[in-house]
C-alpha positions as a Markdown table, in Angstrom:
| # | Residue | x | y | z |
|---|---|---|---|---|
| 1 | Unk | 30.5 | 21.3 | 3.7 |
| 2 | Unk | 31.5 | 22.7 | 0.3 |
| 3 | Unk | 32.0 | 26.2 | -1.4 |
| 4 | Unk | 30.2 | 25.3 | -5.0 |
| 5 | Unk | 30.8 | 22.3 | -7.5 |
| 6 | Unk | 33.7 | 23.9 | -9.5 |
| 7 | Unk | 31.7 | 22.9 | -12.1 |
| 8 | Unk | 31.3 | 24.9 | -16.0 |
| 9 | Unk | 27.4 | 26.1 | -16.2 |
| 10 | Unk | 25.6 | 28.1 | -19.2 |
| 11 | Unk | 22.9 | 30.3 | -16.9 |
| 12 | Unk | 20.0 | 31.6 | -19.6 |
| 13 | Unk | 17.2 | 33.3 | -18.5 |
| 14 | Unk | 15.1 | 35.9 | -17.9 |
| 15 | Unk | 13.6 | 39.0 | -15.4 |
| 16 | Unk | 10.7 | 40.5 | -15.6 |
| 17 | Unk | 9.2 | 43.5 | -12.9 |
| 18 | Unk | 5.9 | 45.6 | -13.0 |
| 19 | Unk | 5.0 | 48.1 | -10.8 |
| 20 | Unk | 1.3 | 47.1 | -10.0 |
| 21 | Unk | -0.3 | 50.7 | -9.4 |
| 22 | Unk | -3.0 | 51.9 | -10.0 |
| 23 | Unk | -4.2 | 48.5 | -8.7 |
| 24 | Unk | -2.2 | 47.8 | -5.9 |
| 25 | Unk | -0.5 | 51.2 | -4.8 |
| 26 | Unk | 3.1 | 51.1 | -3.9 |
| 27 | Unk | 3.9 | 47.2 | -4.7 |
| 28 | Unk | 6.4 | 46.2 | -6.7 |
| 29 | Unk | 6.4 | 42.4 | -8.3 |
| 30 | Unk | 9.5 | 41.5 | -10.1 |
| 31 | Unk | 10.4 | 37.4 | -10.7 |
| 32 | Unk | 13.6 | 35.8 | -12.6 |
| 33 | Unk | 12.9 | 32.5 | -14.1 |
| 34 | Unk | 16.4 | 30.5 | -15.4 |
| 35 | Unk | 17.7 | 27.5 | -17.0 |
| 36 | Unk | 21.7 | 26.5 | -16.2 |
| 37 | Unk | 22.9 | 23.9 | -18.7 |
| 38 | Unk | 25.5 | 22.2 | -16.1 |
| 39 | Unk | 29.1 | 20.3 | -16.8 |
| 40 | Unk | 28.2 | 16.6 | -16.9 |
| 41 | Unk | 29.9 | 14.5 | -14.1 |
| 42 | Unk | 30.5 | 10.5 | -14.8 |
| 43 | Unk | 28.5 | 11.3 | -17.9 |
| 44 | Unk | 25.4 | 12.0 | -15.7 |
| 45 | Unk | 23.5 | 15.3 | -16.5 |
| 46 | Unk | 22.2 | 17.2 | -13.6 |
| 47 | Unk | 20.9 | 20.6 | -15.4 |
| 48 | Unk | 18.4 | 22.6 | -13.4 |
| 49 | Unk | 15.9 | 25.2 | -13.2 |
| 50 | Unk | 15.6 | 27.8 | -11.2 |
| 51 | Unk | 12.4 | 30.8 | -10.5 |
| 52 | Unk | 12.6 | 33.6 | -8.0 |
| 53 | Unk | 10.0 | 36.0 | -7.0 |
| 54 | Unk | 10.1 | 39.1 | -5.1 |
| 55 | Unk | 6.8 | 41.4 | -3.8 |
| 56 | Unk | 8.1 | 44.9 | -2.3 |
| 57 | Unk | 5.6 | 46.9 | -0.4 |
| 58 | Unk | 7.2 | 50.5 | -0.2 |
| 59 | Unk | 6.5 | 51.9 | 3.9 |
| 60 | Unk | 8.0 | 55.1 | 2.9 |
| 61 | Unk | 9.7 | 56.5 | 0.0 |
| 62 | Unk | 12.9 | 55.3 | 1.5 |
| 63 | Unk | 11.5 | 52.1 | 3.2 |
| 64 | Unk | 10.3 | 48.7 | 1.2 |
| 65 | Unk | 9.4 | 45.3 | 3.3 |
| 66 | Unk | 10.0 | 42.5 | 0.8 |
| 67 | Unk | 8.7 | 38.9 | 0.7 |
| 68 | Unk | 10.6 | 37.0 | -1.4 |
| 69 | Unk | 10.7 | 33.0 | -2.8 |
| 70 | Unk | 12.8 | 30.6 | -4.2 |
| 71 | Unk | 12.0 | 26.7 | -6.3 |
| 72 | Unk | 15.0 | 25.1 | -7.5 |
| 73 | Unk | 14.3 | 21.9 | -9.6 |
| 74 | Unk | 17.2 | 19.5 | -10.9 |
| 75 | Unk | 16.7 | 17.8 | -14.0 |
| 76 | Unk | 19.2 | 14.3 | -13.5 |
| 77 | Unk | 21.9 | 13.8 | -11.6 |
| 78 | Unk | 21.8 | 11.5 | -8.3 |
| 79 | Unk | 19.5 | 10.7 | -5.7 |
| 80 | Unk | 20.3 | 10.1 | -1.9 |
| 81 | Unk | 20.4 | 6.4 | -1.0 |
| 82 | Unk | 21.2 | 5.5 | 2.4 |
| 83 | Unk | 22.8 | 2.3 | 1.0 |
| 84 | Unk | 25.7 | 3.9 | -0.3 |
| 85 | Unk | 27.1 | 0.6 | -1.6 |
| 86 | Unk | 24.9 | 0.6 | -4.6 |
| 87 | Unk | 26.3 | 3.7 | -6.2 |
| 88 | Unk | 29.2 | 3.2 | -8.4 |
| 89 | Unk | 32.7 | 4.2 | -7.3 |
| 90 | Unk | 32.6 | 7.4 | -9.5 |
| 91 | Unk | 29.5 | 8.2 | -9.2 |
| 92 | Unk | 30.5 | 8.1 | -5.1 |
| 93 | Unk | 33.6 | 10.3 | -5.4 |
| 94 | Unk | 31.3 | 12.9 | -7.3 |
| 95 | Unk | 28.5 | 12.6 | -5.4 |
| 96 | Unk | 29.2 | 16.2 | -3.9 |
| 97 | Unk | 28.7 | 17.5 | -7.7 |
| 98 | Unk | 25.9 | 14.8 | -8.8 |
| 99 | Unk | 23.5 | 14.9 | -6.3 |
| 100 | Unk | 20.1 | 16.6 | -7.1 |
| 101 | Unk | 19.4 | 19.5 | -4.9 |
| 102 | Unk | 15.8 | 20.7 | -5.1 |
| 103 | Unk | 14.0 | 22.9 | -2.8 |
| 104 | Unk | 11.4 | 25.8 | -1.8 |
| 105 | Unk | 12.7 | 28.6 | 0.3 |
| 106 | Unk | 10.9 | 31.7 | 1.5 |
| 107 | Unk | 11.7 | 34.5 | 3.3 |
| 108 | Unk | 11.4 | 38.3 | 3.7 |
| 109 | Unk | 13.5 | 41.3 | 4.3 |
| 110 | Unk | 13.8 | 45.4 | 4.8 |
| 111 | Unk | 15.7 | 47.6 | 2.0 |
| 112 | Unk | 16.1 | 51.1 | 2.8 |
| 113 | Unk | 17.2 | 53.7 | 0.1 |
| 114 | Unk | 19.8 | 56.0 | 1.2 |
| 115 | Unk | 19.9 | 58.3 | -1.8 |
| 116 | Unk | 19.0 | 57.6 | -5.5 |
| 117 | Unk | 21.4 | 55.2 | -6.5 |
| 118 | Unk | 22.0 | 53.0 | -3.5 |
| 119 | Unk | 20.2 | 51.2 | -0.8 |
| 120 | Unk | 20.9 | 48.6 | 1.9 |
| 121 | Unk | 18.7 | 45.5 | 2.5 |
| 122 | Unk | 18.5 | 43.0 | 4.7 |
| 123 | Unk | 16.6 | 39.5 | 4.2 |
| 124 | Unk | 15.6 | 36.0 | 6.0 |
| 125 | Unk | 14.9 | 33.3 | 4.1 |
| 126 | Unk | 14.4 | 29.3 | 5.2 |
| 127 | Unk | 13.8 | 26.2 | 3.4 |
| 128 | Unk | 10.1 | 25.3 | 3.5 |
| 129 | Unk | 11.0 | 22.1 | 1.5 |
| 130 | Unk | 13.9 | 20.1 | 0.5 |
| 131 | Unk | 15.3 | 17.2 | -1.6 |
| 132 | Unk | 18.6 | 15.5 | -1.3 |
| 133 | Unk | 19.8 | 18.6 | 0.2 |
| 134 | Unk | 20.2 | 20.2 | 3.7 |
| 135 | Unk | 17.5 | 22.6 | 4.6 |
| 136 | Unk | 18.4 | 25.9 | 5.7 |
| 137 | Unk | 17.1 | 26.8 | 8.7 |
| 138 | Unk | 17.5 | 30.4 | 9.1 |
| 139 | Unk | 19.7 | 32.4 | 6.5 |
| 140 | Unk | 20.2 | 36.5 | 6.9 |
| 141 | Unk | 21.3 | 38.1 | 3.7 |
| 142 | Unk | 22.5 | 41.5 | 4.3 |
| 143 | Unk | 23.7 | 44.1 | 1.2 |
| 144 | Unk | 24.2 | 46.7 | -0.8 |
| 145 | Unk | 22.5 | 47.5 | -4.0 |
| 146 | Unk | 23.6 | 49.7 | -6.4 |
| 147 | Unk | 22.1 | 51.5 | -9.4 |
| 148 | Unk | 23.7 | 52.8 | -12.4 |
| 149 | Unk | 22.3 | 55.3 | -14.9 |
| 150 | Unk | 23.7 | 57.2 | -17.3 |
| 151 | Unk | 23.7 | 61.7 | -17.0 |
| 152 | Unk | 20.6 | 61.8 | -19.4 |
| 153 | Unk | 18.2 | 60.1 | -16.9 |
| 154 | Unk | 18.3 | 59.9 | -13.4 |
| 155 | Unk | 16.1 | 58.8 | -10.9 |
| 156 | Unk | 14.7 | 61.5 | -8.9 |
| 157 | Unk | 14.6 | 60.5 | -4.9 |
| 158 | Unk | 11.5 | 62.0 | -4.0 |
């Protein structure tokens, strides 16, 4: 296993969040769709494409359960072969950088909001689909998230 492809990427993209009351009282949609122009390898592009979704139901005023998703699409790069004598040499010693990695993962998780500006959260996801890549079982996410605001407007906590 690796940490990363210590490669140069250009991320662009975008997030976008709605609170969906009156119609749906006390959910929360908010989805990040992104495009990462990525280093080329051997001369091989392998750029991908990325969309994540969350749906928060707030419990409480202080509790949200979250259901979350995740599709990651390469566009290029290299596909597993079991024969691994019919990649090149370079494209071999890069293969850790080159290969595609696509996949679905889903999951769902608890945040909890301990005053205005901060909350903790905690999330499962797993990999409902993969290809060329190694499915993730069972992944726990745990954090803290942090908001900022400047003194003219803040948040009140209810």
């Amino acid at each position: 296993a690796l940490i990363g492809r210590n490669l140069l990427e250009l991320l662009v993209g975008t997030n976008v969040g709605r609170d969906l009351s009156p119609l749906l009282p006390n959910v929360y949609v908010q989805t990040r769709a992104s495009y990462a122009f990525v280093e080329r390898v051997v001369d091989i592009s392998h750029d991908r494409a990325n969309l994540d979704s969350q749906i928060d139901y707030l419990l409480t005023e202080r509790l949200a359960l979250s259901i979350l998703g995740s599709i990651q699409k390469h566009f290029g790069g290299l596909t597993w072969i079991e024969d691994f004598s019919l990649y090149s040499h370079e494209e071999w010693h890069n293969h850790t950088q080159l290969f595609r990695s696509d996949a679905v993962d889903v999951g769902a998780g608890l945040s909890f909001r301990i005053n205005a500006d901060t909350a903790v959260f905690a999330n499962v996801i797993t990999t409902s689909w993969s290809k060329n890549s190694h499915p993730l079982n069972r992944g726990v996410i745990v954090g803290v998230s942090r908001s900022f605001h400047t003194k003219k407007r803040r948040p009140p906590l209810n």
